[in-house]
C-alpha positions, -999 to 999 in steps of 0.1 A, spaced: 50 181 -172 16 174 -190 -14 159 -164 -40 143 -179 -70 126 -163 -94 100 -173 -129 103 -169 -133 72 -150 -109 76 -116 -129 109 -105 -159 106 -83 -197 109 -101 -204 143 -82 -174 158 -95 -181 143 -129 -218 154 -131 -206 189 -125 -180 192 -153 -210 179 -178 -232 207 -168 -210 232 -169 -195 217 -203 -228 203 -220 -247 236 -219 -273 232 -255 -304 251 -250 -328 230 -269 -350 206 -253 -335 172 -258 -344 132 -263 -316 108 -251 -314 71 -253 -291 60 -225 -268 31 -233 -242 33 -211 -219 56 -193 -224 96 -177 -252 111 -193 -262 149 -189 -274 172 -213 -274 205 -198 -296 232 -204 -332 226 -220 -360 202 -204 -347 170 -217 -359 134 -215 -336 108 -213 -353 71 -223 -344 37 -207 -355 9 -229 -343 -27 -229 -333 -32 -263 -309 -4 -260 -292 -7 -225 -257 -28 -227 -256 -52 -205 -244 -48 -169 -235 -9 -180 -227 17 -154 -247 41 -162 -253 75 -140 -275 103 -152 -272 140 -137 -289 172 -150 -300 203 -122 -308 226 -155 -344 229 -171 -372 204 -161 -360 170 -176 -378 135 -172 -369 99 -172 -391 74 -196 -390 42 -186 -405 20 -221 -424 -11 -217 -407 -41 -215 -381 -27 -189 -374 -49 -161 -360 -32 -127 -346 -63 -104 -336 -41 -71 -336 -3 -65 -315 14 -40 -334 54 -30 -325 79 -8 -333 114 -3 -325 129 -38 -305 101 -54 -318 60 -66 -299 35 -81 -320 10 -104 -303 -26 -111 -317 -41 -141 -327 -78 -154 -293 -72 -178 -270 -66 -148 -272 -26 -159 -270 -1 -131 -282 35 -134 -279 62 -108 -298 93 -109 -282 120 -93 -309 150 -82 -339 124 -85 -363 138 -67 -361 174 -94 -370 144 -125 -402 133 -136 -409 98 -141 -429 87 -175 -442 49 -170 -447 32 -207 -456 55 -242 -430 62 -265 -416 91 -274 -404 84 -306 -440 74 -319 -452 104 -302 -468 77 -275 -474 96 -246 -473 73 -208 -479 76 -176 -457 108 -157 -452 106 -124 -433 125 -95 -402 108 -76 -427 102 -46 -456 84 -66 -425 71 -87 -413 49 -58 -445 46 -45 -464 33 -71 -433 15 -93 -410 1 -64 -436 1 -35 -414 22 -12 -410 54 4 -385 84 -2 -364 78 31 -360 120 47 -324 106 54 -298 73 47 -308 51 21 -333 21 16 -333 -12 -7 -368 -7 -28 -383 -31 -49 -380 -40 -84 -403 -37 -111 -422 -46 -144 -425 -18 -168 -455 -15 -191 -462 -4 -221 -497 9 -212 -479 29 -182 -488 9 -155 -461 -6 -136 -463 -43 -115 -437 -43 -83 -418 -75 -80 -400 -84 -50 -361 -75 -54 -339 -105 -68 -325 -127 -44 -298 -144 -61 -265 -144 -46 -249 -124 -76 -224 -93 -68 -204 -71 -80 -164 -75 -73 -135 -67 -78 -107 -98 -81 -70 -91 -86 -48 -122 -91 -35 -146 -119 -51 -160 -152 -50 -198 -141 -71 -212 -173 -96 -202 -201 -134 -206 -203 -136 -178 -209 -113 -165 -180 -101 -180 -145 -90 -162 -117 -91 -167 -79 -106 -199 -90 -143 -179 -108 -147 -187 -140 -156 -152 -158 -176 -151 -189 -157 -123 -205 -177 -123 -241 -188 -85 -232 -162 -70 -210 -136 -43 -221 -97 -54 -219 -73 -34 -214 -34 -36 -214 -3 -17 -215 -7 -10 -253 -44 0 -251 -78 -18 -260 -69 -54 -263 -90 -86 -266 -91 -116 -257 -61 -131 -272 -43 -109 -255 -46 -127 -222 -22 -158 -217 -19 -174 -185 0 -163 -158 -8 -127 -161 -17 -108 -133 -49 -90 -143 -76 -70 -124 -113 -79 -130 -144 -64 -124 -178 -78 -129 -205 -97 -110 -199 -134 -97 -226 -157 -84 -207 -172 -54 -223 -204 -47 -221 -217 -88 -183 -197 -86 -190 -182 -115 -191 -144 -127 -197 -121 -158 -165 -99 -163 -174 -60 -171 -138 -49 -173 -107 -66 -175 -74 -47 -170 -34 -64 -174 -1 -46 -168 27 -60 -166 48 -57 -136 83 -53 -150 100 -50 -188 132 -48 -200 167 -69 -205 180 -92 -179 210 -74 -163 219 -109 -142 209 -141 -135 212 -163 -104 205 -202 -109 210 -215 -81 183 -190 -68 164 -195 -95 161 -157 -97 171 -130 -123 175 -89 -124 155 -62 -145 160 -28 -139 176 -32 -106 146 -55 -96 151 -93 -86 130 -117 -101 123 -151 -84 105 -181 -102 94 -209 -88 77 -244 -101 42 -228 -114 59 -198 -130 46 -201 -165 72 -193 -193 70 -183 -225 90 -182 -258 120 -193 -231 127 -221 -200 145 -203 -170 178 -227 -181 174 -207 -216 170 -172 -197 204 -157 -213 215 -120 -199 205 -93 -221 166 -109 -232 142 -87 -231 113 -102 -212 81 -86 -196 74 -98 -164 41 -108 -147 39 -113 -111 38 -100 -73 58 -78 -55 70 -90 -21 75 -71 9 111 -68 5 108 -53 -29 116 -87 -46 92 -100 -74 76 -138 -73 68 -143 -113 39 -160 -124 48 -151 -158 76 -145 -181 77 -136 -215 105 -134 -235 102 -109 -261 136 -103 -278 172 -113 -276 185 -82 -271 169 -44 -265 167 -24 -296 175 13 -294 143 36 -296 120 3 -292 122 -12 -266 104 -5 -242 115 0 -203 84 -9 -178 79 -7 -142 51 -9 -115 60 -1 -81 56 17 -49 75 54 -47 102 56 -25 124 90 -21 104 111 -34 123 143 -42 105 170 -58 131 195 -66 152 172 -80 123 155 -95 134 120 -88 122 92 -65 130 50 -64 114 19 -73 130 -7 -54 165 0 -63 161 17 -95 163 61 -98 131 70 -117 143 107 -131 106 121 -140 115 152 -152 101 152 -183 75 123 -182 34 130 -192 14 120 -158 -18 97 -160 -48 94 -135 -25 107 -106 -45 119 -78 -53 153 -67 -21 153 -41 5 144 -72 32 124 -66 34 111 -25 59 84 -10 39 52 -12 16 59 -43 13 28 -65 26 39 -101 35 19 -137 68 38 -150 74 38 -190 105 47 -208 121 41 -240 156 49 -233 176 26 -211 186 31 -180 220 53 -176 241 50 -147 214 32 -125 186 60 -138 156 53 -158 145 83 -172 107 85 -176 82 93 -202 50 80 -188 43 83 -153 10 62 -144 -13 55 -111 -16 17 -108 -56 6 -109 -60 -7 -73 -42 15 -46 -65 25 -22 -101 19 -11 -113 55 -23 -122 36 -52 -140 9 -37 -180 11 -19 -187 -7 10 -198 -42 11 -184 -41 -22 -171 -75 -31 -136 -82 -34 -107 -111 -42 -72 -106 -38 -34 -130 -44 -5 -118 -32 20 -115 -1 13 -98 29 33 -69 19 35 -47 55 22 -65 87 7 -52 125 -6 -82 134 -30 -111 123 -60 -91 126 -44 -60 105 -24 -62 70 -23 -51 37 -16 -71 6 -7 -53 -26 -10 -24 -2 -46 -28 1 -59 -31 37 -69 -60 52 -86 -66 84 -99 -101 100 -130 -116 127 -135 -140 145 -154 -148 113 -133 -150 93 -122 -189 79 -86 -204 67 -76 -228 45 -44 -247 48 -35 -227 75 -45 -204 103 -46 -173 119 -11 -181 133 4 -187 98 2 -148 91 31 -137 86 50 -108 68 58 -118 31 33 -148 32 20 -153 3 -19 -156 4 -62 -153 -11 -85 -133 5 -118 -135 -4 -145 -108 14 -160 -71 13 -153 -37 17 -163 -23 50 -172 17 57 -136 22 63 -126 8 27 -104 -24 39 -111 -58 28 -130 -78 58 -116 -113 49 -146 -143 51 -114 -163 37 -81 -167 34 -64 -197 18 -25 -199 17 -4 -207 -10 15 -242 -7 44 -252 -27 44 -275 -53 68 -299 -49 46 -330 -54 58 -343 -95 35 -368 -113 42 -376 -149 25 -404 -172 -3 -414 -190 -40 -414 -176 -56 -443 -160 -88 -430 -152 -111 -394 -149 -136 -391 -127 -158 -361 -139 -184 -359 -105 -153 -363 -75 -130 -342 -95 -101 -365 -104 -77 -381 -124 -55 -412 -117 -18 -416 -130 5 -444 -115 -22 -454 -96 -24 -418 -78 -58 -404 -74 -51 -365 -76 -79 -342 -71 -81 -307 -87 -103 -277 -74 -110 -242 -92 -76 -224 -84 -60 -259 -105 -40 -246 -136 -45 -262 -169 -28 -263 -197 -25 -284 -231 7 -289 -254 -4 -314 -268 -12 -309 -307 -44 -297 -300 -34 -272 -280 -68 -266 -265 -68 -231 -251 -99 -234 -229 -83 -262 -218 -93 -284 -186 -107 -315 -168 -132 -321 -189 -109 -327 -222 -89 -352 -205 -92 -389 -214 -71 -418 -204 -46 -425 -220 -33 -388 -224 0 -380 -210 3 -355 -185 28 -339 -161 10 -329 -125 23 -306 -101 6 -305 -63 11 -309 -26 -6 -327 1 -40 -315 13 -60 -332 39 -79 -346 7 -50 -361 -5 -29 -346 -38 -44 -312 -48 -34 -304 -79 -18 -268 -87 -8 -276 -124 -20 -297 -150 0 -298 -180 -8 -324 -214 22 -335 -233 3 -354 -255 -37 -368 -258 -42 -403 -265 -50 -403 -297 -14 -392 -307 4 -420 -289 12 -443 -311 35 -464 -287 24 -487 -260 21 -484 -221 47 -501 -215 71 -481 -237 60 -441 -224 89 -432 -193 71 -419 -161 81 -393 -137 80 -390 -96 82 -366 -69 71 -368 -37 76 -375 -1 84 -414 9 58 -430 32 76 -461 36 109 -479 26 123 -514 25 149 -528 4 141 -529 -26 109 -513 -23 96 -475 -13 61 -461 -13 60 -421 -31 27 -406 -30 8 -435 -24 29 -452 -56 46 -482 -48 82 -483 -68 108 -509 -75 142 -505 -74 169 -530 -89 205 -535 -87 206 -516 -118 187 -484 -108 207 -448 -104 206 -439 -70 222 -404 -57 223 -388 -24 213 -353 -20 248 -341 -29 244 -357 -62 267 -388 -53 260 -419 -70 260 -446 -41 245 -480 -37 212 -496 -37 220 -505 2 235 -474 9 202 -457 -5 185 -478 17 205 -474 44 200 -432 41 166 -429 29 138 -419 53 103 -414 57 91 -377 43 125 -374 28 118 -359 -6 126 -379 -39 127 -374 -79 121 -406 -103 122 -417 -135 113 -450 -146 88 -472 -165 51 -492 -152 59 -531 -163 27 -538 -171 43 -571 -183 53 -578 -151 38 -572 -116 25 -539 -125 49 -519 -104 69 -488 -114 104 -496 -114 128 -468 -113 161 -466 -134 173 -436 -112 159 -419 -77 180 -392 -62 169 -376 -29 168 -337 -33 176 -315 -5 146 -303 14 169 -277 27 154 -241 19 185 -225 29 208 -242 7 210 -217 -24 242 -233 -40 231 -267 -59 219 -259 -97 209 -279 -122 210 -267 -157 196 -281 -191 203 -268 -225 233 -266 -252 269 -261 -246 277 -225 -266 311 -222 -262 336 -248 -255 368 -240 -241 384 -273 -236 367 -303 -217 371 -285 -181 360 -255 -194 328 -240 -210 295 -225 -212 259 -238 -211 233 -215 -221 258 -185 -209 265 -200 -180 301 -209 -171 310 -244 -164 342 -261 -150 347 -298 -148 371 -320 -125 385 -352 -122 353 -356 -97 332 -350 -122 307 -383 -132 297 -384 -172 265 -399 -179 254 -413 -213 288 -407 -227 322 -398 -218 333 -364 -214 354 -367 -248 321 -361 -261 315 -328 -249 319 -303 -277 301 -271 -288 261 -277 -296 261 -307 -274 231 -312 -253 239 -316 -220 222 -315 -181 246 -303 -154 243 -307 -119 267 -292 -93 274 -266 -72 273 -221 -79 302 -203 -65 298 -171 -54 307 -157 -89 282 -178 -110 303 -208 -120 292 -240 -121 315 -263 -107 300 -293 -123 288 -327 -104 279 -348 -127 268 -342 -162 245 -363 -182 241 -359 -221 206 -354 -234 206 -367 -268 177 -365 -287 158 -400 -281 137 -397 -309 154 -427 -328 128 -461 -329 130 -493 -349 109 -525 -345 119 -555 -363 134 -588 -355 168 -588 -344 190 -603 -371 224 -611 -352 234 -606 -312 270 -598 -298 269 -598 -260 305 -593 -262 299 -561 -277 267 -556 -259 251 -548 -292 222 -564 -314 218 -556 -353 178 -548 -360 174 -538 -399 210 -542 -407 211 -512 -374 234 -513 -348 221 -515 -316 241 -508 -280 229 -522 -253 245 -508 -218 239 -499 -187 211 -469 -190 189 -492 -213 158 -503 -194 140 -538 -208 104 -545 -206 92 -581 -216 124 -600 -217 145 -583 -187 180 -585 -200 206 -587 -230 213 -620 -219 177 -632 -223 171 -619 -262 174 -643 -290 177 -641 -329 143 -637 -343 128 -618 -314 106 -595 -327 115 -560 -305 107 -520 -302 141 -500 -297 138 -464 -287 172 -447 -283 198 -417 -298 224 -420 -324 258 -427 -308 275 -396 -311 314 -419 -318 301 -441 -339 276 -433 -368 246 -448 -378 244 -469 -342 215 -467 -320 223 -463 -285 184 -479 -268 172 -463 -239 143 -486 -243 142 -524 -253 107 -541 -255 108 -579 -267 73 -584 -282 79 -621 -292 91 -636 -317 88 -622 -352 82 -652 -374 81 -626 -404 45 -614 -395 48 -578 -379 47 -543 -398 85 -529 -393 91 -492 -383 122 -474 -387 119 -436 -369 150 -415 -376 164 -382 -393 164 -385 -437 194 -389 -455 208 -393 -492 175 -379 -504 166 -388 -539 129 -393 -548 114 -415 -548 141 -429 -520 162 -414 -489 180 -435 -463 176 -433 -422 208 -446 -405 225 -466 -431 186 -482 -443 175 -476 -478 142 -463 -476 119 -474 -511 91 -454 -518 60 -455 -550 28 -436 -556 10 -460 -537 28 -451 -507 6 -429 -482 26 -394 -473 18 -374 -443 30 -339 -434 20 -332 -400 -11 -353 -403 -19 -342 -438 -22 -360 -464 -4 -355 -496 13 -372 -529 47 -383 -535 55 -349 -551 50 -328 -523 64 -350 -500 97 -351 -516 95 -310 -522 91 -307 -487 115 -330 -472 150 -323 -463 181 -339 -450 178 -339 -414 142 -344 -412 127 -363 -388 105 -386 -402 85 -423 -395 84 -450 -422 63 -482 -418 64 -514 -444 82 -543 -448 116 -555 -460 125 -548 -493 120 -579 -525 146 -561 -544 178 -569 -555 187 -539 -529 183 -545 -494 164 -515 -475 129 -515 -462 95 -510 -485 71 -483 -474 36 -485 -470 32 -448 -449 55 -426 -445 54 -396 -422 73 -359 -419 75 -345 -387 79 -305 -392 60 -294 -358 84 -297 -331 56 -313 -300 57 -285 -280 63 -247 -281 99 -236 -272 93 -220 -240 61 -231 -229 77 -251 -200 77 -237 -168 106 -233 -146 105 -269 -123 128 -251 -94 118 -265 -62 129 -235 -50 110 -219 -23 88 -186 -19 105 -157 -1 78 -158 24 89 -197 33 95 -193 70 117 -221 91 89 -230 115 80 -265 105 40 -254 110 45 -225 77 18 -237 59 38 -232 23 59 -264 39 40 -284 8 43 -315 31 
């Protein structure tokens, strides 16, 4: 077994020694300090501390017993604090730079000159140097705070009273939240001069997404909540292939560990419904006190392991440590260490309890992962912190005495009568709570908490399009919901801009974007903001753009309930399910619904109307934390059985004669068919299936005047299309098949009707008048029967000239390209008029290829209102959401 050490986890006395003994040159020496441990050894040296050559907030610390060696300080220095004792000082300097100078009092002190124009300055003893420089004393024991100080050139030197500001340095462990640069624990760090560092080495900026669990160090300026990063450090909790996965839970297993997501976790490359057994993913997150992990972040990174590359990873308390067998457990899973190379361990090796990340490339045999890395996690103790050091930590309470006396992450924790709460109180601590603490290190090295705010869940839903931002309170409005957001707030854009530093700021109205919150006594406190799409890229109305709702009812009365504050509208032609998924009634609804009973929407404002959402379905989801049996899945069916058997996304699903079929009948299900499921997990994964609706695509949209009506048929012919009309179609302007005419000018937005082609099954009809032959026509569908300069969509000849404007993803470019690019199957958007040939088909003026898809597989998060482990049944358990 190799053991190597880094430089950086021993103490300074113990480093200073190893440099004298190592560094041991006999010729008198000249030093500019930058940065880092500095000690020349033998010789009289002079080491030189000028501002143009100091990095900024450096940790600098200077130690040489051998010869007679001075410090010149060059004009132009600033010193902001100074910290002496006996025969040690620290100096903080106007760049944030701090140097320690171990053995002071044996240095002489050189005020202004220069040494490398042979400048001579102003030498002084370590007395006269505090004296004169930071108007103190040399204390005979302790420590003091001294002065600061303005160096000259001419060797003089001006004391200055030591800076007040509230900077200071800490230490913050938690999750990335946003960018600008970096946001965690709710400080936003300037990280343009800090190191990075992950699991692969050096790494920059782009390395960080969020959601990862990082540890920062730096200084932050408390009141403004903002902080310069010095260091940033991100290893992932957990990698390797998925070995199960539990939906109903909302869980999965990696190397014997179990996995839980909930609403926030932020996925990438993957959606938990597209999780299949056997991805690789690296995991970001914390680990709970039963062992369990809550991910904040999941990454998939390959289909399926690949022999000698990837790469097995695990960070973890040691359990079972047994040294003759040299073996000990993570959670469930044997860690055989045998031949692995050991980094940073401390003195004492391997202990039960010791906080270490595990590598491997070989996969686990029989239940045993056998190491080749064997490395101490960064933050395990408080040996490595200094009192009234600041310090932030996330996570659950993770072993428990009582509320005055914890750990998280096994860090200790300690509370005062000081010491303040935020949604929640001293009462609400709790084994496996999850929690922030903000405070310092006290002489013992435990984290004295000033604050502690507990985690809520999420369960609050908001999705639609912006009414209003008000920068100064904080704010945004959607559906008439004022929702505030505060510096722990996630943002995120998938929009096309994808705007990385994304956040309040960038939003307009207009945009549309998805919220996710709870109740705070200042109303809706936003945890997640996610943009679909920004303003400028809707090019549909209001009216037309489906909304979202989750929330707790405040009030209900036939036909009416109030969500959030939201006043909704229900017809006789709403969805309405009970919490077992049961279609029922409007009256029976009514007749079951109560107040802070929790509810899911979808609908659409009618801004044409009264201005009130009205809902085409409302279900009422279980508030039941203990119920880990109901699943709903979305994604493709990838094998097909027959109609009562098959698989979704890997997932087994049987059907019934109870089943309900949505959007289609259940002839329709077939292999590649995209469909939702909602039912029940049995003990051995199968989904016995509820209901199932099918999701096809709606991406289909044509507005023109409707040429012919069958209400016997329920269908209207737009463009020579075929247009159902049934029971799932929502109307805005005129409300109802019955109530369209011939000539009505009218927006359909639907999906192809997967038994009859060419058809447009509407999810949307909007009756914009009548046309009177005056409106642009728009025909949205996928190309077909491509021959340039033409192509059809659904059946419609599609006519196209030089003088036609082309777009590829926004770009502009000729007829040529265009037709080089575009493919059958292409989703694409023509605008013009009806054709003045002796063909019938439609004359474009634009035409526009869609090859982007509008947001990034995978960057969905899982939207499981499944609760955190720590959820406890008391009704006061802050993480209640309500």
């Amino acid at each position: 077994m190799t053991d190597v050490r880094k430089k950086g986890l021993f103490k300074i006395c113990a480093l200073a020694a190893a440099i004298v003994s190592s560094n041991s040159w006999a010729s008198d020496d000249t030093f500019s300090v930058q940065r880092g441990i500095v000690g020349k050894g033998l010789g009289d040296d002079t080491y030189v501390l000028s501002a143009s050559l100091i990095d900024s907030n450096a940790q600098i610390t200077i130690t040489d017993t051998q010869g007679f060696n001075s410090l010149q300080l060059i004009g132009g220095l600033s010193i902001t604090g100074s910290i002496i004792a006996e025969d040690t000082m620290k100096l903080t300097l106007s760049n944030g730079a701090e140097i320690t100078i171990l053995g002071a009092s044996s240095f002489s002190y050189i005020l202004g000159g220069d040494p490398l124009a042979g400048t001579a300055g102003s030498s002084k003893t370590y007395q006269s140097f505090v004296s004169d420089a930071l108007g103190a004393s040399v204390p005979q024991s302790g420590t003091i705070n001294g002065n600061g100080s303005e160096i000259s050139s001419d060797g003089t030197a001006v004391v200055t009273a030591p800076s007040t500001g509230s900077s200071s340095k800490t230490v913050s462990v938690g999750e990335i939240t946003a960018f600008g640069s970096v946001i965690v624990n709710g400080v936003h760090y300037d990280i343009s001069s800090s190191s990075i560092e992950t699991d692969d080495g050096t790494g920059s900026v782009t390395d960080l997404e969020l959601g990862m669990q990082v540890t920062i160090e730096g200084e932050i300026d408390e009141s403004a909540g903002e902080g310069v990063a010095t260091s940033i450090n991100y290893h992932a909790t957990l990698e390797g292939p998925i070995e199960s996965i539990d939906l109903a839970a909302q869980s999965f297993v990696v190397l014997a560990q179990t996995v839980n997501t909930d609403e926030l976790t932020q996925f990438d490359n993957v959606t938990f419904d597209t999780l299949m057994v056997g991805n690789v993913v690296e995991v970001s997150g914390h680990v709970n006190s039963d062992g369990s992990i809550l991910a904040t972040r999941v990454d998939k990174q390959s289909d399926t392991a690949a022999e000698g590359s990837t790469v097995y990873r695990i960070a973890g308390d040691i359990s079972n440590l047994d040294v003759n067998g040299e073996t000990f457990t993570i959670g469930d899973l044997v860690v055989d260490y045998s031949s692995a190379e050991f980094f940073d361990l401390p003195e004492g090796g391997l202990i039960d309890g010791l906080s270490v990340v595990i590598e491997s490339i070989q996969a686990p045999q029989t239940g045993v992962l056998t190491a080749s890395k064997v490395t101490l996690e960064a933050l395990t103790s408080g040996t490595e912190m200094t009192e009234n050091q600041k310090m932030n930590l996330e996570g659950f309470i993770d072993s428990f005495v009582s509320g005055a006396e914890f750990t998280i992450n096994d860090y200790p924790v300690i509370t005062n009568d000081e010491t303040s709460f935020r949604n929640g109180n001293a009462d609400n601590l709790i084994l496996g709570i999850r929690i922030k603490v903000k405070g310092s290190v006290d002489s013992e090295g435990r984290l004295l908490a000033n604050e502690i705010n507990f985690h809520k869940n999420s369960k609050i839903e908001i999705e639609g399009l912006v009414e209003s931002v008000d920068q100064d309170e904080q704010t945004v409005t959607i559906l008439g919901s004022t929702i505030k957001v505060d510096p722990d707030t996630r943002f995120q854009d998938h929009s096309d801009d994808k705007v990385r530093e994304f956040g309040l700021d960038d939003i307009v109205s207009g945009d549309e974007l998805e919220v996710r919150g709870y109740v705070s006594d200042d109303g809706i406190l936003a945890s997640r903001i996610k943009r679909h799409e920004g303003a400028a890229d809707i090019d549909e109305e209001p009216i037309e753009h489906e909304v979202e709702l989750s929330g707790f009812v405040e009030s209900a009365l036939l036909p009416e309930l109030v969500v959030n504050g939201v006043t909704v509208t229900t017809t006789a032609d709403s969805e309405f399910e009970d919490d077992q998924h049961n279609t029922i009634t409007q009256e029976a609804f009514f007749d079951l619904i109560q107040v802070d009973d929790l509810v899911e929407i979808e609908g659409y404002y009618d801004s044409e109307g009264d201005g009130q959402l009205v809902v085409q379905s409302i279900e009422i989801s279980t508030n039941d934390e203990t119920d880990n049996t109901e699943v709903e899945l979305e994604g493709s069916i990838d094998s097909f059985t027959s109609l009562t058997e098959f698989t979704v996304n890997g997932h087994q699903v049987t059907t019934s004669d109870d089943t309900e079929f949505s959007g289609a009948e259940s002839g329709s299900l077939a292999e590649g068919v995209d469909v939702e499921v909602e039912g029940t997990q049995t003990m051995d994964g199968i989904i016995q299936a509820d209901k199932i609706s099918f999701e096809f695509k709606k991406e289909l949209r044509v507005e023109a005047t409707i040429d012919a009506i069958d209400q016997d048929a329920g269908t209207i012919t737009v463009l020579g299309i075929s247009v159902l009309i049934n029971s799932d179609s929502h109307f805005t302007g005129k409300k109802t098949l019955a109530d369209l005419e011939e000539g009505d000018f009218v927006r359909i937005k639907g999906y192809e009707n997967p038994e009859l082609a060419n058809q447009i099954v509407a999810t949307t009809v909007h009756q914009q008048g009548n046309g009177n032959g005056k409106k642009k026509l728009t025909l949205k569908g996928y190309a077909a029967d491509i021959a340039s300069p033409n192509f059809s969509i659904l059946g419609v000849q599609v006519f196209s000239t030089d003088s036609t404007g082309f777009e590829i993803d926004d770009d502009d470019i000729n007829l040529a390209s265009f037709f080089q690019n575009l493919s059958a199957g292409d989703l694409v958007t023509v605008k013009g008029s009806l054709s003045e040939g002796e063909e019938a088909g439609l004359q474009a003026t634009s035409i526009e290829l869609e090859q982007d898809d509008n947001e990034e597989e995978g960057e969905d998060s899982s939207d499981s209102d499944t609760p955190d482990d720590e959820d406890a049944e008391d009704s006061d358990n802050p993480d209640d959401g309500e």
